[in-house]
C-alpha positions as CSV (number, residue, x, y, z in Angstrom):
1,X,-64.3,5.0,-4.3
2,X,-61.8,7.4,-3.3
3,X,-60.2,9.8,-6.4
4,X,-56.6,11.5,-6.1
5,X,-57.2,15.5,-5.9
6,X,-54.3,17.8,-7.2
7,X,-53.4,18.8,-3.9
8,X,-52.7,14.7,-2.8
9,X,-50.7,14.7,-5.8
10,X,-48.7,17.8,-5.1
11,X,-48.1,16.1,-1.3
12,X,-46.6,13.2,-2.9
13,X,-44.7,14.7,-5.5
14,X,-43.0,17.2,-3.1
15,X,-42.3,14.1,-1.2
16,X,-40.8,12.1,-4.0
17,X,-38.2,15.4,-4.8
18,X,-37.2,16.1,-1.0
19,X,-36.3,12.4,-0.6
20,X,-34.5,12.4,-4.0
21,X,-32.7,15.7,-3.0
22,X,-31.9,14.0,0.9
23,X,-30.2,10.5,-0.9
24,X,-28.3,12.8,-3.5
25,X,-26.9,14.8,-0.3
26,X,-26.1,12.3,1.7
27,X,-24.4,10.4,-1.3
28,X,-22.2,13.9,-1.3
29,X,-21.3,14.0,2.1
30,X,-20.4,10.4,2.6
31,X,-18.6,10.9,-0.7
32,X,-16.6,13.6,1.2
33,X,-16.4,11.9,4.1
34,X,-15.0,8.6,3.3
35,X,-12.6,10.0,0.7
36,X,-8.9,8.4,1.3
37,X,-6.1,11.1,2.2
38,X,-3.8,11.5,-0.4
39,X,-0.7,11.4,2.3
40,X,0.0,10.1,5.8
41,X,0.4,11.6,9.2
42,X,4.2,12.2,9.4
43,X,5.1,10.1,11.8
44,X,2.3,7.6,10.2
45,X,4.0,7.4,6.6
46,X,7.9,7.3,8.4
47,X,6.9,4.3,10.9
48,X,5.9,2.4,7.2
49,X,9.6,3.8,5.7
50,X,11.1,2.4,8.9
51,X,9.4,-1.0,8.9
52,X,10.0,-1.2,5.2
53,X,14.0,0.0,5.6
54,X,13.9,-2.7,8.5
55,X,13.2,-5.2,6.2
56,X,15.2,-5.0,3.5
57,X,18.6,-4.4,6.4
58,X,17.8,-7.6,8.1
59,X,17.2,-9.2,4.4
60,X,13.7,-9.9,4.2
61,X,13.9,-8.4,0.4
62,X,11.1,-10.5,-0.7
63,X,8.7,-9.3,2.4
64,X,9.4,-5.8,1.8
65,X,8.6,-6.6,-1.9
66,X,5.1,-8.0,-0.1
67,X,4.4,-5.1,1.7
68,X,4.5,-2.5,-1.1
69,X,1.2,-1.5,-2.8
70,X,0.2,-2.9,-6.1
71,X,0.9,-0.2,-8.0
72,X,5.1,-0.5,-7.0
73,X,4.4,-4.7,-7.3
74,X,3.2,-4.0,-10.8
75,X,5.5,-1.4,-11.6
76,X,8.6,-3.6,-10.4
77,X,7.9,-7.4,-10.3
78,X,9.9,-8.9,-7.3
79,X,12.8,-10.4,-8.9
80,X,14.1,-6.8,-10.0
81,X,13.4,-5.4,-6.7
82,X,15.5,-8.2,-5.3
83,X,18.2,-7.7,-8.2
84,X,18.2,-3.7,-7.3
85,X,18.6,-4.4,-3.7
86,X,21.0,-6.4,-4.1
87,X,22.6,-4.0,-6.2
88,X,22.2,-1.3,-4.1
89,X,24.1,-2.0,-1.1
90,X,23.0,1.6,1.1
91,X,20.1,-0.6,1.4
92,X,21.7,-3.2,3.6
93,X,23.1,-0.5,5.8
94,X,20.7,1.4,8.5
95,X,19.7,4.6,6.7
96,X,18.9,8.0,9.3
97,X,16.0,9.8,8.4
98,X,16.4,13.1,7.3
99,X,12.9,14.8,5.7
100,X,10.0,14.6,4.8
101,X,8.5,17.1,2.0
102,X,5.5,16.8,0.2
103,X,5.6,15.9,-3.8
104,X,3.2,15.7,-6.5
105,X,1.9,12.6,-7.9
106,X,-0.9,12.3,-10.7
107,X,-2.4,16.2,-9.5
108,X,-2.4,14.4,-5.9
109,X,0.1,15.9,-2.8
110,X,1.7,12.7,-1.5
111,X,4.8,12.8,1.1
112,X,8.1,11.3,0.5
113,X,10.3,10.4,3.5
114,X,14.4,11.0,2.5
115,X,17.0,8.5,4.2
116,X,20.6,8.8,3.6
117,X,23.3,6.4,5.5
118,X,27.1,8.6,5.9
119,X,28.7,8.6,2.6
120,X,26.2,6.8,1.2
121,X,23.5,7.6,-1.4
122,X,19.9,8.8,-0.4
123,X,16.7,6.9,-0.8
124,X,13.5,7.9,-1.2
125,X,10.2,6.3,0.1
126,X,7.1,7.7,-1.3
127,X,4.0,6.3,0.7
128,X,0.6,5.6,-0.3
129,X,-3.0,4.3,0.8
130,X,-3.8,1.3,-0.6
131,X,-7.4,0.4,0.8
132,X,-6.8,2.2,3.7
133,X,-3.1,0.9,4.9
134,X,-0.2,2.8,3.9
135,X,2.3,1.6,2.0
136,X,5.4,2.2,0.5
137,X,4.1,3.4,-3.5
138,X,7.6,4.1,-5.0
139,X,11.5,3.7,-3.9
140,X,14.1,5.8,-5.4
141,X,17.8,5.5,-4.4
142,X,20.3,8.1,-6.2
């Protein structure tokens, strides 16, 4: 019968710690590594504002309501959002882009994309990453 010396303990135990210290690493990295930008590419984030401008010009309010994260859905159910574009009639007009600057957003940089249609009041797309896809998170017309 065979009996476990210290040093076959000691092998196994260092063992036991390296793997535990190589799955808490690589828990870290992919942590790191997988982690969602907080805002899009430029020209990422203003083809969503386009396509979601698009929509509402051509009246597809209510797909433009679907295509919004569910933070915005939740924060304005569709039936407002279609009684505030209605409303809102710089919305049925095409809108020119004109900037895009970063803002803040719950200690996180996100990028809102300014349009403005001559003489008409601006509107503001803020976009966000909803399980990887952008969408537009907030609209704000002045």
């Amino acid at each position: 019968m065979l009996q476990a010396t210290p040093n076959d303990r000691r092998g196994q135990t260092t063992l036991w710690v390296l793997l535990g210290v190589f799955v808490v690493l690589a828990v870290a990295v992919s942590v790191v590594w997988l982690r969602r930008p907080a805002q899009p590419d430029v020209e990422a984030g203003r083809a969503v504002a386009d396509q979601f401008l698009t929509l509402l010009r051509t009246g597809k309010a209510s797909e433009a309501w679907q295509s919004t994260t569910a933070e915005f859905k939740s924060a304005e159910g569709r039936e407002t959002f279609l009684k505030r574009v209605k409303q809102h009639p710089e919305l049925n007009k095409p809108l020119a882009f004109v900037s895009v600057q970063t803002v803040t957003v719950q200690d996180s940089p996100r990028a809102e994309y300014l349009y403005r249609a001559d003489g008409a009041p601006a509107v503001r797309l803020l976009a966000g990453n909803e399980l990887g896809t952008w969408r537009i998170d907030r609209l704000v017309t002045e």
